[in-house]
C-alpha positions as CSV (number, residue, x, y, z in Angstrom):
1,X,61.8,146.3,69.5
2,X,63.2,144.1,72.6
3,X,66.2,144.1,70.8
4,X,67.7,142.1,74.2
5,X,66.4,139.2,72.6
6,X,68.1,139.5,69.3
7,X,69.8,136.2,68.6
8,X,69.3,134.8,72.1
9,X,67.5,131.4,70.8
10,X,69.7,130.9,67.7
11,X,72.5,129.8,69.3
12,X,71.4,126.2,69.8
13,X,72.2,123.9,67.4
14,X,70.0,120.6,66.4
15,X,70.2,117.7,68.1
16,X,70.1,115.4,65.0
17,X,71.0,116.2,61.3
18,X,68.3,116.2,58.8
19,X,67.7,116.0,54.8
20,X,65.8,119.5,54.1
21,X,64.3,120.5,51.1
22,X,64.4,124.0,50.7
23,X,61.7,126.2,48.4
24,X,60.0,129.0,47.8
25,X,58.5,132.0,44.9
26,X,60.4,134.5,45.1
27,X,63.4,132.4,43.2
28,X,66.3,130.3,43.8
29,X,68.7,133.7,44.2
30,X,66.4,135.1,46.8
31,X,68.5,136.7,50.2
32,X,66.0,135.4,52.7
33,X,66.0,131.7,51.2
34,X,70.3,131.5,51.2
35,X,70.2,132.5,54.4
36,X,68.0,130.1,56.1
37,X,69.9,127.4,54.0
38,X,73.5,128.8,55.0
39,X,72.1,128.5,58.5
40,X,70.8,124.9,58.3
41,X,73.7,123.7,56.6
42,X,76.3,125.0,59.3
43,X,74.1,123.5,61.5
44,X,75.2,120.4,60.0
45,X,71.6,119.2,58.1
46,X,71.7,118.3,54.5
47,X,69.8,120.8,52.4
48,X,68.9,121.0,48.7
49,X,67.4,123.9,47.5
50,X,64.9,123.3,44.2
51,X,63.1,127.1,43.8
52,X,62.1,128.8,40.2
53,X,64.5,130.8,38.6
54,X,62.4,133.9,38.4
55,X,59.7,135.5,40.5
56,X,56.6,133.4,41.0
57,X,54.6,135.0,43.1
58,X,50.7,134.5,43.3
59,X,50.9,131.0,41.8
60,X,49.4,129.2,44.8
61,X,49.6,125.3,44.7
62,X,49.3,125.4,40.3
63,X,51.7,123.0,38.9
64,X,52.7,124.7,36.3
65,X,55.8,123.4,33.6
66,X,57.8,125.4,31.5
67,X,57.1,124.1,27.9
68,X,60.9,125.0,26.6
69,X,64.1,123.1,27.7
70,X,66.3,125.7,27.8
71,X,66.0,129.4,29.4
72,X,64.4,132.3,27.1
73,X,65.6,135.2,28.9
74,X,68.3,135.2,31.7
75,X,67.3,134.0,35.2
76,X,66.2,136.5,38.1
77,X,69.1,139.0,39.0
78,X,71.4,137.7,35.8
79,X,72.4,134.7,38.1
80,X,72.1,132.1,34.9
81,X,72.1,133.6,31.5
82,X,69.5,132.7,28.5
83,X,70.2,129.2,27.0
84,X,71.0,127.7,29.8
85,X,68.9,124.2,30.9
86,X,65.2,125.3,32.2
87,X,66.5,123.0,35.2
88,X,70.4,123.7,36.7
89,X,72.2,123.9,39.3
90,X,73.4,127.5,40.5
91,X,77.1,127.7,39.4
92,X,78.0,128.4,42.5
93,X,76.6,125.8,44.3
94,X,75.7,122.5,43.4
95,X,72.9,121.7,45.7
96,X,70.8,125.1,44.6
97,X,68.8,124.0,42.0
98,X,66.2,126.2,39.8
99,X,63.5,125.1,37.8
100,X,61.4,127.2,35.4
101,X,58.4,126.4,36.7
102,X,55.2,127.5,39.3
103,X,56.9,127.0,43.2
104,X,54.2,124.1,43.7
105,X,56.0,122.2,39.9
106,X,59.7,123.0,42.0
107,X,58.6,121.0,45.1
108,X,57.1,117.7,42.4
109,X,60.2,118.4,39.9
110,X,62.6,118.2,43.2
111,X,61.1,114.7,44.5
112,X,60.4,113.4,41.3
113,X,63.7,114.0,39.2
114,X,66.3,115.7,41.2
115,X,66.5,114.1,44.5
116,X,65.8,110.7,42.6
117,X,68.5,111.3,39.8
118,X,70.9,113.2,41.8
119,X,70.9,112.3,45.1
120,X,70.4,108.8,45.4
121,X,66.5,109.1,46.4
122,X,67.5,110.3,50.0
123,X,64.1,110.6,51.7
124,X,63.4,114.2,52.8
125,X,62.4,114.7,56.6
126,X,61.2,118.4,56.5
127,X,60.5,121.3,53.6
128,X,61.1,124.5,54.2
129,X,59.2,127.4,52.1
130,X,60.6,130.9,51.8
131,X,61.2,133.1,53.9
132,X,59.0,134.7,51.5
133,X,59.4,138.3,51.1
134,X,56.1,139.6,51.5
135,X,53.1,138.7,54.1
136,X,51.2,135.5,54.1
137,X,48.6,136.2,56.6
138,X,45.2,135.0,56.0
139,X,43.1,132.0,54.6
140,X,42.6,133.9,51.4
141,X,46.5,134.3,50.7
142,X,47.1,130.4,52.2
143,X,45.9,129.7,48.9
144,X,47.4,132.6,46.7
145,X,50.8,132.3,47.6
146,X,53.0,130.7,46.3
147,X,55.3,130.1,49.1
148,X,52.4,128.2,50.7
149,X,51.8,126.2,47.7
150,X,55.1,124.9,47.3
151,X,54.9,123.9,51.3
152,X,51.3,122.3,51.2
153,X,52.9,120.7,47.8
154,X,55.3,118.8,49.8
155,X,53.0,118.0,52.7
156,X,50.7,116.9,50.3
157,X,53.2,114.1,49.4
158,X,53.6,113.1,52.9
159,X,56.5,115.4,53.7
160,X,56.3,117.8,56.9
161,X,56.3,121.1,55.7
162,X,56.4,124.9,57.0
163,X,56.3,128.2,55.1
164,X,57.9,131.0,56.2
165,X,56.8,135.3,55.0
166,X,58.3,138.0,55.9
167,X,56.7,141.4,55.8
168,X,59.7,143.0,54.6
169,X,58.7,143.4,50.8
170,X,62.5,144.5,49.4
171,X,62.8,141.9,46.9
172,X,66.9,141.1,46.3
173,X,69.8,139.2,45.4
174,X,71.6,136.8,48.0
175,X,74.6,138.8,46.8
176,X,73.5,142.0,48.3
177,X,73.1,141.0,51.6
178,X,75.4,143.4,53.9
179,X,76.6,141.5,57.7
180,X,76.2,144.9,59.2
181,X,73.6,147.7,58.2
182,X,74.4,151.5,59.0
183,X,72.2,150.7,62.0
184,X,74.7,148.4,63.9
185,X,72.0,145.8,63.4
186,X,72.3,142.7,61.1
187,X,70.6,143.1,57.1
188,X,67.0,142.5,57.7
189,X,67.5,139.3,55.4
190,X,69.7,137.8,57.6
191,X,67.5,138.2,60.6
192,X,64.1,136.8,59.1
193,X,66.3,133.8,58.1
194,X,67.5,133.6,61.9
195,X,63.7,134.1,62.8
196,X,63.1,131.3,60.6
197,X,65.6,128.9,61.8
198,X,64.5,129.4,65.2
199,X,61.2,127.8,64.4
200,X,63.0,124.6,62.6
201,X,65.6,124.3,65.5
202,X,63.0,124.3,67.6
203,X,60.5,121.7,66.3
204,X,64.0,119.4,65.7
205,X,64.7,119.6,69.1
206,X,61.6,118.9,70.1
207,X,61.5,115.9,67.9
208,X,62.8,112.4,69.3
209,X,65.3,110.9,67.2
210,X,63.5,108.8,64.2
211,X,59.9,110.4,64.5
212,X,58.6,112.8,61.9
213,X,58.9,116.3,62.8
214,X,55.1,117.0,61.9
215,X,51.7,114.4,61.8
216,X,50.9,113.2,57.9
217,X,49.4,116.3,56.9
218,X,50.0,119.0,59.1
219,X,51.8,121.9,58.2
220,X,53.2,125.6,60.1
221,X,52.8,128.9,58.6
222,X,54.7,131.7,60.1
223,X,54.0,135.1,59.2
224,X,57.1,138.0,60.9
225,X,56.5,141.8,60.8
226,X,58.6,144.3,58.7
227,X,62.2,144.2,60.0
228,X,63.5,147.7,60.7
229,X,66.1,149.4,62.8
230,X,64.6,153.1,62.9
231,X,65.3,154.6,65.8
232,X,61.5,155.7,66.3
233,X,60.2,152.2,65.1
234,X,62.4,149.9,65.7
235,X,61.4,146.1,65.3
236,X,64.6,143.5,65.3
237,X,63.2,140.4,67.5
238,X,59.2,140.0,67.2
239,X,58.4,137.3,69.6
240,X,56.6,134.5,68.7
241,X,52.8,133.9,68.7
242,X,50.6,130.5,68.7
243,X,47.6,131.7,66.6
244,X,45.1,130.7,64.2
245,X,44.7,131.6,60.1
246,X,41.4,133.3,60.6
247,X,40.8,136.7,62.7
248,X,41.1,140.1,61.2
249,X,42.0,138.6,57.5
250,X,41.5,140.3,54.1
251,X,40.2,139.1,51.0
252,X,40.6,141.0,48.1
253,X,37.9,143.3,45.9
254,X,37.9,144.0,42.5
255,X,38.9,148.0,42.3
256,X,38.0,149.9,39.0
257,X,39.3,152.7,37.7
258,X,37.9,154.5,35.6
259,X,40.3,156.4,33.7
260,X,42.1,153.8,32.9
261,X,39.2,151.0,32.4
262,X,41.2,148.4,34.5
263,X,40.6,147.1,37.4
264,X,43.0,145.9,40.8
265,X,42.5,144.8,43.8
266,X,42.0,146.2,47.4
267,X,41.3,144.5,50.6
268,X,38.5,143.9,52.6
269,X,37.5,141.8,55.5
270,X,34.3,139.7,55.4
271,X,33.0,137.7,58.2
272,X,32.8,134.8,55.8
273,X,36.7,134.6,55.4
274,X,36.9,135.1,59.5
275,X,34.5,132.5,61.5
276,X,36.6,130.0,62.8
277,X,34.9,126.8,62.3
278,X,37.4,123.7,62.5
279,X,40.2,125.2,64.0
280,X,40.9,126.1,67.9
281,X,38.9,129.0,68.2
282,X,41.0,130.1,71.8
283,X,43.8,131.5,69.9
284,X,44.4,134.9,68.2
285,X,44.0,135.6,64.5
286,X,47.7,135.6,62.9
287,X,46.6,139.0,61.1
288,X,45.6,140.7,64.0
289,X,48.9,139.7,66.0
290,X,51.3,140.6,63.2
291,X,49.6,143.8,61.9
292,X,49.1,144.6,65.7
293,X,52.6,145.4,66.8
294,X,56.5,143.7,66.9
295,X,55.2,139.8,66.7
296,X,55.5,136.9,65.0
297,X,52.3,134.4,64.1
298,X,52.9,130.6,63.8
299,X,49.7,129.3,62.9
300,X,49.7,125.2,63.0
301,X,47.6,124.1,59.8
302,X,46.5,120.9,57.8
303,X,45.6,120.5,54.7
304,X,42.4,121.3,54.8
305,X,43.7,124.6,55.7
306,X,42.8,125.5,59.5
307,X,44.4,123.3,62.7
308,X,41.6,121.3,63.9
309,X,41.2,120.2,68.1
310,X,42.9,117.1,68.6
311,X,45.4,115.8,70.0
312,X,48.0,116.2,66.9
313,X,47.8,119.8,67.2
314,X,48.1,119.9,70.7
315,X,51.2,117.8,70.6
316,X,52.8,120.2,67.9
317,X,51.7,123.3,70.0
318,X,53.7,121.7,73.0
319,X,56.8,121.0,70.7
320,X,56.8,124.7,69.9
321,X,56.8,125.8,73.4
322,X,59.3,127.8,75.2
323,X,59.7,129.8,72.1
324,X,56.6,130.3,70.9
325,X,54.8,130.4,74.2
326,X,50.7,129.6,74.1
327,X,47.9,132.5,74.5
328,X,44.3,132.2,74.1
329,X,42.7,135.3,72.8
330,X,42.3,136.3,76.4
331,X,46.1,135.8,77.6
332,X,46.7,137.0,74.1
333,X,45.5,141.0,74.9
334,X,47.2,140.6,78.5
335,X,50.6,140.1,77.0
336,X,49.8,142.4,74.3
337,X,48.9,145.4,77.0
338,X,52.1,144.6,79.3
339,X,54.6,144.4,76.2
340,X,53.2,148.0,74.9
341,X,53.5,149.1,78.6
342,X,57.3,147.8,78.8
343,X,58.0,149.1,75.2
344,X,56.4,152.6,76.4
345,X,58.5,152.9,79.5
346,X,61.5,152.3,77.9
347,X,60.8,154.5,74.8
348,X,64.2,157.1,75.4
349,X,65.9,153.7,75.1
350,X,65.1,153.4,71.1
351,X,67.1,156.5,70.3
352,X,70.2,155.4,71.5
């Protein structure tokens, strides 16, 4: 969708370099995360990536330590074999670390021990969690997943922090990523990385030179739609959305089945999850923009989850501006209607 945009605000590169800590749950092989790092790194910042060595998904903010020093089974797509050192480097390169341990144990293990040990206690300016392969939208998942609990782990030790989650869902390998799909268009992967980027680039220029990037903290979470390059649903550049964490979120029920006497979960939205108390009450729910359509949330949060009025947010909200432009809920339905008229008219387009 709007595919004109594609790529047209990753071309700028940072105006000063940074030290980045990279994280996330899905695991240090992930595509999503060694693309955003590729892309930081050739945009000259310094980057170490500390992420578990398996899936980790769910974990929230747990600390949680493996108990063995060495590896039991191999790592997450055979990347480092069983025996190995429960914390390593990647063979391939040295500053991709993985831990065995909860995403929220990788950010404490990275500023405690590796950074420390390894890299001459360099202080870190921003982490970065994910992309995470999967949704984040919500209050009730700000606390489930993992990629958020790695990210609130860092900003809870005084370190700016924004998650990144991708809709798309098709865990894989950084070594399966393909430049080029059958579509003409680039792998999904490497897109939400560029999506991702975007955000970082942005909030760096936006930055004078010695200031933090974020307040003591305050964090971003930025949920993107499913990437896809179908010709009848296509969606390659969501535009980006200011927006809140509650409005039109799910919470999960317990689901029982009988014939099988287990339970699971479904989904349900309560009005409990979605009254907006603290936070600015002008701007659209990030569930309802990314489930509505092509568009991508960046909800500003602190750590006591929702972005209070003041003028900390505001000043964030500004540093995020042109490319994630500002809507109240109001302006929000305008651009909404227009971009569904445009993307209407020009429907014949998406088959080409």
């Amino acid at each position: 969708m709007r595919s004109s945009l594609i790529l047209a605000a990753f071309a700028a590169t940072s105006a000063s370099a940074l030290n980045i800590l990279l994280g996330n749950d899905d695991g240090f092989g992930s595509a999503q995360l060694r693309q955003l790092n590729d892309l930081l790194k050739a945009d000259g910042h310094k980057t170490i990536v500390v992420a578990p060595v398996d899936n980790e998904s769910g974990q929230g903010g747990r600390a949680v330590y493996t108990t063995s020093p060495n590896l039991t089974v191999a790592s997450e797509f055979g990347l480092v074999s069983a025996g190995a050192p429960s914390l390593g480097r990647d063979p391939k390169d040295p500053d991709v670390w993985y831990y065995n341990g909860t995403p929220a144990a990788c950010t404490f293990v990275a500023l405690d021990y590796v950074i420390p040990k390894y890299y001459n206690n360099v202080s870190i300016d921003l982490y970065t969690g994910g992309p995470n392969f999967g949704g984040n939208l919500g209050p009730f998942l700000y606390t489930l997943s993992g990629t958020m609990g790695g990210t609130y782990a860092a900003i809870g030790r005084s370190i700016p922090g924004i998650a990144f989650s991708a809709a798309n869902s098709e865990q894989r390998s950084y070594t399966w990523i393909n430049e080029t799909t059958k579509s003409g268009h680039p792998d999904p992967a490497v897109i939400q990385a560029q999506l991702a980027y975007t955000i970082v680039s942005q909030l760096i220029n936006s930055t004078k030179p010695g200031e933090r990037i974020l307040p003591y903290g305050y964090g971003i979470g930025v949920n993107t739609p499913v990437i896809t390059s179908l010709s009848n649903d296509s969606c390659i550049a969501p535009p980006f959305v200011q927006t809140r964490l509650t409005g039109g979120a799910f919470t999960d029920t317990a689901v029982y089945n009988a014939t099988r006497g287990t339970f699971t979960y479904g989904n349900l939205q309560t009005e409990g999850l979605n009254r907006c108390i603290n936070g600015d009450c002008a701007l659209p729910g990030e569930t309802d923009v990314v489930d509505g359509g092509c568009y991508s949330s960046v909800s500003v949060f602190t750590i006591d989850y929702d972005a209070p009025t003041g003028q900390d947010q505001t000043s964030i909200r500004s540093a995020l501006e042109p490319v994630v432009p500002f809507q109240n809920k109001d302006g929000w339905a305008s651009v909404k209607k227009r971009d569904t008229q445009i993307w209407e008219a020009s429907a014949p387009l998406r088959h080409e």
